[in-house]
C-alpha positions, 0 to 999 in steps of 0.5 A: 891554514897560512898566517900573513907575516904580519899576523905572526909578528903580531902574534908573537908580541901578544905572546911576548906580553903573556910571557912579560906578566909573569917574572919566571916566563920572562926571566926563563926567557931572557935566560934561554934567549941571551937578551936583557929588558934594554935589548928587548925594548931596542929589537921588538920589530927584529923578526929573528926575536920575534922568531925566537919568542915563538920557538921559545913557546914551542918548548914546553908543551904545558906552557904553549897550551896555556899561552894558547888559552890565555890568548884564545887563540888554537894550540896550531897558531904558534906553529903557523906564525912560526912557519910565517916568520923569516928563517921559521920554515919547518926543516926536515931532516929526511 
């Protein structure tokens, strides 16, 4: 199943607001992703850090099935809103 653009930009900002209610999610993060709070606050609607929100997700399978609960939302949404971002079609290497 597909995701509109619009549902995963407003998918990866609820998971943006998962990852900001606890301070180790959001300071691993900004540590992985290179962003400080202010440069959070000024590119909310870039779609590259709303892409990057989800491939963060993506890393730890634990932290990804947690989210997806806490969201009530399937294990497959992050990778549908991944597909449906700019520059977030799954590559394949063969």
């Amino acid at each position: 199943m597909s995701m509109s653009r619009t549902a995963a930009e407003d998918f990866s900002i609820q998971v943006f607001g998962w990852l900001a209610d606890d301070h180790a999610r959001i300071g691993a993060f900004l540590g992985w992703s290179g962003e400080s709070p202010a440069s959070l606050r000024d590119r909310m609607e870039d779609p590259t850090l709303l892409l990057a929100i989800i491939e963060f997700l993506m890393l730890d399978e634990s932290m990804l099935i947690e989210a997806c609960q806490a969201l009530e939302t399937s294990p497959e949404t992050p990778m549908q809103a991944r597909a449906a971002l700019p520059g977030g079609n799954e590559v394949h290497w063969t």
